[in-house]
C-alpha positions in Angstrom: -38.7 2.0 26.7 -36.6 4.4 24.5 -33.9 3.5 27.4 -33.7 0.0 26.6 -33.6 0.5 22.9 -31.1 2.6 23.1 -28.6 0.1 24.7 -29.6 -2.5 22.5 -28.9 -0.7 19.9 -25.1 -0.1 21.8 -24.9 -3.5 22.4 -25.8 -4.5 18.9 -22.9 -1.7 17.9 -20.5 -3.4 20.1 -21.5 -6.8 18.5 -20.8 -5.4 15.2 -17.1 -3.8 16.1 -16.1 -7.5 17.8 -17.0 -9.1 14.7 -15.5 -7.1 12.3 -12.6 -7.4 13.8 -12.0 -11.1 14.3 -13.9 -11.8 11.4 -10.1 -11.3 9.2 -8.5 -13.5 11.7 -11.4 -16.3 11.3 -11.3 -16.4 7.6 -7.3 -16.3 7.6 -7.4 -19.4 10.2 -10.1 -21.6 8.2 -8.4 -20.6 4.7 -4.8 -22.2 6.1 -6.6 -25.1 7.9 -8.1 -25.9 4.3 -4.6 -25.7 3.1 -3.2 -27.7 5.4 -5.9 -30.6 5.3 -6.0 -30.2 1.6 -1.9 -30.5 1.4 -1.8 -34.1 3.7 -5.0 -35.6 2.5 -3.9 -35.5 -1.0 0.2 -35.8 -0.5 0.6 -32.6 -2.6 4.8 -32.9 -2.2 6.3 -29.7 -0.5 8.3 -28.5 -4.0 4.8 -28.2 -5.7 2.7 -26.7 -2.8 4.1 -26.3 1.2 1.3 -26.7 3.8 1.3 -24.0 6.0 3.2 -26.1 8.8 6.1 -26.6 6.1 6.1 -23.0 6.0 6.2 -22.3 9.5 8.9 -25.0 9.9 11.2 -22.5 7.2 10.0 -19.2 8.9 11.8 -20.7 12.2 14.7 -22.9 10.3 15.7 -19.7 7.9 14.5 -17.1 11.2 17.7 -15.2 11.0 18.4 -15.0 7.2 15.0 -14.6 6.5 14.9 -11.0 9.2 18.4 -9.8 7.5 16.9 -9.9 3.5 13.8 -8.5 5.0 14.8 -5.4 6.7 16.6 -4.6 3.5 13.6 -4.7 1.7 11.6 -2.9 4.5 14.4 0.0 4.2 14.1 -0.1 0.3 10.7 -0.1 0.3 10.2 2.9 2.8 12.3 5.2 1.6 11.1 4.8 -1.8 7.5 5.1 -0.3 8.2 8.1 1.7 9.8 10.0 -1.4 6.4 9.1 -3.9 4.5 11.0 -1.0 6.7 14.0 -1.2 6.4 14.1 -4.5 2.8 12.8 -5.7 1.3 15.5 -2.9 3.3 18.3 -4.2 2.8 17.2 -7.6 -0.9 16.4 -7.0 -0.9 20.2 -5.5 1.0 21.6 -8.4 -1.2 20.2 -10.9 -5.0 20.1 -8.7 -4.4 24.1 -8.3 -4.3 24.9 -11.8 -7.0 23.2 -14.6 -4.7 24.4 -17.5 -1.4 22.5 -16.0 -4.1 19.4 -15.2 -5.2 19.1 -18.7 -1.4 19.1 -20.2 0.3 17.1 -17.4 -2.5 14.3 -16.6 -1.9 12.7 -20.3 1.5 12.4 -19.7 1.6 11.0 -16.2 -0.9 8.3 -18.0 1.2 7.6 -20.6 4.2 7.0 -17.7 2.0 4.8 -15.4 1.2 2.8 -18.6 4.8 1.4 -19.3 5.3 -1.7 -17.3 7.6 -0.6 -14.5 9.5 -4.3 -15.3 11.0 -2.8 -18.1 12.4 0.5 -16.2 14.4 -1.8 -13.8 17.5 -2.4 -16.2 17.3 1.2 -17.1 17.9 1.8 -13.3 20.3 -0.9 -13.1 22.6 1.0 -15.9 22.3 4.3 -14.2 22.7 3.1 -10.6 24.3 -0.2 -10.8 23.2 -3.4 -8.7 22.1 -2.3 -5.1 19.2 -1.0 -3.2 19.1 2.6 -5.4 17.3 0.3 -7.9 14.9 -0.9 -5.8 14.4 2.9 -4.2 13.2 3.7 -7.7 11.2 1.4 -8.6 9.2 1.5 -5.3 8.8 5.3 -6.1 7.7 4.5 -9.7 5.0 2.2 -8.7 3.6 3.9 -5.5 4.3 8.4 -6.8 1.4 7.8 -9.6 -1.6 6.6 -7.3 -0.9 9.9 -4.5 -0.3 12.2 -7.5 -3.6 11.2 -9.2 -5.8 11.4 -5.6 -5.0 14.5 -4.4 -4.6 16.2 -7.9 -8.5 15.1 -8.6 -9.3 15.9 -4.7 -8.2 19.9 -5.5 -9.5 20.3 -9.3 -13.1 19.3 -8.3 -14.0 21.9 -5.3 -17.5 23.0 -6.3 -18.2 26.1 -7.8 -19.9 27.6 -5.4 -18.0 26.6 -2.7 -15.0 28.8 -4.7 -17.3 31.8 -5.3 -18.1 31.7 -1.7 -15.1 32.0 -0.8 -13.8 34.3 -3.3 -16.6 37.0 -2.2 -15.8 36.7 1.6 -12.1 38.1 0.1 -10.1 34.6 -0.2 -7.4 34.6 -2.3 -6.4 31.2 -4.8 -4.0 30.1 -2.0 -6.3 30.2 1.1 -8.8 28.7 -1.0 -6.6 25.4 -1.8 -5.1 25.5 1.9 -8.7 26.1 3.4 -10.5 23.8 1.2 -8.9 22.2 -1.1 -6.2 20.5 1.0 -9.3 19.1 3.8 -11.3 18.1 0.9 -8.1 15.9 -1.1 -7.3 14.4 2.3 -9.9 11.4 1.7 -8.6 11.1 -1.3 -4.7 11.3 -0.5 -5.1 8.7 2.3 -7.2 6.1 0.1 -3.8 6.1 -2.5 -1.9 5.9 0.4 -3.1 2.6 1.2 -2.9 1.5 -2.1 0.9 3.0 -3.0 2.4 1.2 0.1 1.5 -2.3 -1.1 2.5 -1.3 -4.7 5.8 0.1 -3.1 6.4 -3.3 -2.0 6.0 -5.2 -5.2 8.2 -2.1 -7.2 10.7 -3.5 -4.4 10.6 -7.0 -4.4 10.8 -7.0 -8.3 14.0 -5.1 -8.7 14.9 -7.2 -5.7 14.8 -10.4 -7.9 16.3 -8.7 -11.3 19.2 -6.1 -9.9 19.9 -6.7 -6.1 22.2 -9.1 -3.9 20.1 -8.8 -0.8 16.3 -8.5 0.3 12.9 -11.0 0.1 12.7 -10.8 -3.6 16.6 -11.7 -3.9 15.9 -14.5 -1.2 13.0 -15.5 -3.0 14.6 -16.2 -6.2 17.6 -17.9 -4.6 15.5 -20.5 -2.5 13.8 -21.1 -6.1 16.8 -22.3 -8.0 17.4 -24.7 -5.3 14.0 -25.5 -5.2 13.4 -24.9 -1.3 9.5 -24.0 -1.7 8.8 -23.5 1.8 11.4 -21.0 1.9 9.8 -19.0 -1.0 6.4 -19.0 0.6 8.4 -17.8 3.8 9.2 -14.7 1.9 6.0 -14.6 0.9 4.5 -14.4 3.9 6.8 -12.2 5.4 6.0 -9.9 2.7 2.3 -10.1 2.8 3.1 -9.5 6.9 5.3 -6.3 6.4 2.6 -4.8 3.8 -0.5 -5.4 5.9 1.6 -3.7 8.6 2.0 -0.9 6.3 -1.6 -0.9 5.5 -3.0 -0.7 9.1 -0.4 1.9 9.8 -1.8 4.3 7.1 -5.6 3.3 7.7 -5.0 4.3 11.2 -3.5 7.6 9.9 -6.3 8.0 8.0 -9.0 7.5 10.9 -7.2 10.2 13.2 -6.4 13.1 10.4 -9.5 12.0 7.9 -12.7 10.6 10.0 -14.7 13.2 9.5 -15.1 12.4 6.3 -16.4 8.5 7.0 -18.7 9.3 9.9 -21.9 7.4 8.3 -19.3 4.4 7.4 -18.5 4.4 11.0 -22.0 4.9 12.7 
């Protein structure tokens, strides 16, 4: 009896997996048929609102153009990503080990994260011209703060007693943060990492359309003074593409370096 309950219980597990993972393909697939039913059954005209085969149609039409503005933003955007998680986990370090540097840094990071990263783009443009540098930095502004804040909380709130534990089997403040303090901000640092990749994407894509002659964004706003819609939803979608990417990428790294820390989510 306990046998058979048992692989019902597997087989109900193996039910669940299946559906949660077409379940995001399913919704996707009935949310564009609705679009596309909706677009022909009420004429909605292509510069207003493409239907999804309009956008397909500029996806192929635009293939090459649209791959060449799109690995420039993929560069932009990764290399302004990969520097915000240099520096938001050493920062994050810097400031989790110490409570005194947390208390005087924190308001100021706040007060930076506050000021509409719009606004910084001109200064970048007069320091670094029109290019890609512009849209490096502005990647890094949006996407540093998130990975700073995550693993600086994740090393200022080790318990008490898990410290004084430590500290009476001979630990210094180092092995303490490296022992402890680095497994117990990993949950943390991988949950901003998911959110600083699609926020390094927007950083990119708006400098893109202020200060750049290539990439999505630049595209974007081209196919927009010509009023090509369907090519502006192609960037969209291309976009959207690249940062889900992104996002299954670090969710993935998260699962093989962090699971131990979401085994009742997984069970």
């Amino acid at each position: 009896m306990s046998i058979n309950r048992r692989e019902e219980r597997a087989a109900r597990a193996r039910r669940l997996r299946v559906a949660r993972r077409i379940m995001p393909w399913l919704l996707t697939a009935l949310i564009l048929c609705i679009w596309e039913i909706a677009c022909r059954a009420f004429s909605i005209p292509s510069f207003l609102l493409p239907s999804p085969s309009q956008i397909i149609a500029a996806l192929q039409k635009y293939a090459e153009v649209i791959s060449d503005n799109a690995l420039v933003t993929l560069i932009t955007t990764t290399i302004g990503f990969a520097a915000a998680v240099a520096v938001g986990l050493l920062g994050g370090l810097a400031i989790g080990a110490s409570a005194f540097v947390y208390s005087g840094v924190y308001p100021l990071l706040v007060a930076f994260n506050a000021i509409p990263k719009v606004a910084l783009v001109p200064v970048f443009v007069l320091w670094c011209g029109i290019g890609a540098v512009p849209a490096v930095l502005t990647a890094f502004a949006l996407s540093f703060f998130p990975i700073l804040v995550n693993v600086a909380t994740g090393l200022a709130t080790i318990e008490p007693e898990t410290e004084d534990l430590m500290r009476s089997l001979g630990a210094t403040r180092w092995e303490i943060l490296v022992k402890i303090g680095l497994p117990r901000a990993m949950p943390y640092m991988f949950a901003s990492l998911k959110v600083a990749v699609t926020l390094a994407f927007v950083g990119s894509i708006i400098s893109e359309t202020v200060a750049s002659n290539s990439g999505i964004g630049f595209l974007m706003l081209a196919a927009s003074s010509r009023f090509e819609v369907p090519l502006v939803f192609a960037g969209l979608t291309v976009i959207a593409v690249m940062a889900v990417i992104a996002y299954v990428a670090c969710d993935l790294l998260e699962r093989r370096m962090a699971g131990w820390a979401f085994r009742g989510r997984q069970a």
